[in-house]
C-alpha positions, 0 to 999 in steps of 0.5 A, spaced: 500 500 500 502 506 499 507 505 494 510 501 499 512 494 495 517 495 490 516 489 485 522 487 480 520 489 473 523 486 467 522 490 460 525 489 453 531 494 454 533 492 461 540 495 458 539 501 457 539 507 459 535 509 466 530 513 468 525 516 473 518 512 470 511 512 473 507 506 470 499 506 468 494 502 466 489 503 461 485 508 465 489 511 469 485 513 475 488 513 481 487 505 482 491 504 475 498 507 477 503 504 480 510 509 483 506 516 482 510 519 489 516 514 488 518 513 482 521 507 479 527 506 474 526 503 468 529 504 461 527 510 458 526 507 451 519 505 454 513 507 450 505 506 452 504 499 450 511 496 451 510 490 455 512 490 462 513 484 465 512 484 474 515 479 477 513 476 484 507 480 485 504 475 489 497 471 489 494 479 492 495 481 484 492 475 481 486 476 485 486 484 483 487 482 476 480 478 476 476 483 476 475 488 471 477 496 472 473 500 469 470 497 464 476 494 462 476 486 461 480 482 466 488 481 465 491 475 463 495 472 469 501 468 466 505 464 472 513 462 470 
């Protein structure tokens, strides 16, 4: 809560430069954000619709991406 888990993110340019991202869902409210008052690094190449895969986010997200947003659809889940 409150930005206080930082999940481990992997992206397509994880050699790349770094810099200061906010992430958001689709609909961009409040509950689609992720690091709005603490940013996380990540590559600075990124661009909407770039695939970011979080790591270790736990059966809490799973649960969460159950549910559609907004009218938005249920996320896929994909456990490795």
């Amino acid at each position: 809560m409150d930005e206080a888990i930082r999940f481990q993110f992997t992206t397509a340019g994880d050699n790349d430069e770094l810099g200061a991202c906010v992430l958001a869902g689709p609909s961009c409210d409040s509950a689609d954000v992720l690091y709005e008052k603490r940013p996380m690094m990540l590559p600075v190449i990124l661009r909407a619709g770039d695939k970011v895969v979080i790591r270790n986010c736990g059966a809490y997200t799973t649960t969460c991406a159950s549910t559609g947003l907004n009218g938005f659809p249920p996320l896929d889940v994909i456990v490795l």
